[in-house]
C-alpha positions as CSV (number, residue, x, y, z in Angstrom):
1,X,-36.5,-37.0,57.1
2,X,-36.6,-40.6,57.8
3,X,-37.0,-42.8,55.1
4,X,-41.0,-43.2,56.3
5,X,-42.0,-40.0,55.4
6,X,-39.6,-40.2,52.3
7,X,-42.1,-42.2,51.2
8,X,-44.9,-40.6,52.0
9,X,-44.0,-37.3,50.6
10,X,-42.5,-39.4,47.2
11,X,-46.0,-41.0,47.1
12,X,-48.4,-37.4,47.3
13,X,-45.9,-35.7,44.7
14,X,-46.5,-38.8,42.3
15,X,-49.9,-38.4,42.7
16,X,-49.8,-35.0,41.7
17,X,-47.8,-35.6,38.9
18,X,-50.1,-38.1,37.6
19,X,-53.6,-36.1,37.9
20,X,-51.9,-33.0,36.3
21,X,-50.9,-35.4,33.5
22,X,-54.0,-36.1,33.2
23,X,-55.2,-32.4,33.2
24,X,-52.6,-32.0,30.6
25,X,-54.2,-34.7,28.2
26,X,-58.0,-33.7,28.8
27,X,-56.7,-29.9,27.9
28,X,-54.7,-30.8,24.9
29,X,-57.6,-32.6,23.5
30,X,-59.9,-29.7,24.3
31,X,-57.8,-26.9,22.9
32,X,-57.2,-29.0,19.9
33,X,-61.2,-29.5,19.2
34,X,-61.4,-25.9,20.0
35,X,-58.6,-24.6,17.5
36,X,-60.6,-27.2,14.8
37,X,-64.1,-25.9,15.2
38,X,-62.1,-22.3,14.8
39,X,-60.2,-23.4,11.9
40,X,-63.0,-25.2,9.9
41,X,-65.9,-22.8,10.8
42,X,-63.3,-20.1,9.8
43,X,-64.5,-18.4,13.2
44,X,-61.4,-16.8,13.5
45,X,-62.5,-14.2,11.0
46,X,-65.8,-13.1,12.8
47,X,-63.3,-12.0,15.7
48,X,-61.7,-9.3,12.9
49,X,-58.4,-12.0,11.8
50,X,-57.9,-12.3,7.9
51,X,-56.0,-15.7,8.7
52,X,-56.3,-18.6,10.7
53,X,-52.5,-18.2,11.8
54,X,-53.1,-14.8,12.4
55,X,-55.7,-16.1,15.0
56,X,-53.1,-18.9,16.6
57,X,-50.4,-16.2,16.8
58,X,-52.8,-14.0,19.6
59,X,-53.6,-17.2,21.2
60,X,-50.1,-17.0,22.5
61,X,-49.6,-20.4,21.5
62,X,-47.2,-21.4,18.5
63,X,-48.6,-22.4,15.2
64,X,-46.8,-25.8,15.5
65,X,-48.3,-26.4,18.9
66,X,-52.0,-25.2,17.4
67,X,-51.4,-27.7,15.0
68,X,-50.2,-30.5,17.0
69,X,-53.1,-30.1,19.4
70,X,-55.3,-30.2,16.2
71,X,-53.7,-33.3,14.8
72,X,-54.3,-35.1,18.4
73,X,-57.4,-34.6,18.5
């Protein structure tokens, strides 16, 4: 490739880098709100979990992760 389309192609994969970091922020944000309202409504317990962790654990997502999203938001 000649350093032209170097360029170019360096220029579209920064560009995808930057909008999925941006997906990445508006998500964190959203799946921390969500984990709160679940938390403080204790929703978690109409869908059958005795705990809040319990809840995070089927999530697939660790507890320190739930938590960090939480703390963000």
């Amino acid at each position: 490739m000649d350093s032209v389309t170097l360029h170019a192609t360096a220029s579209k994969v920064a560009n995808i880098i930057n909008e999925a970091k941006s997906n990445i922020a508006e998500s964190y944000m959203a799946i921390g709100r969500a984990f709160a309202l679940m938390s403080e409504q204790k929703l978690y317990k109409s869908l059958g979990f005795r705990t809040f962790d319990l809840y995070i654990e089927e999530t697939g997502l660790s507890r320190s992760t739930a938590y960090n999203c939480m703390r963000v938001y």
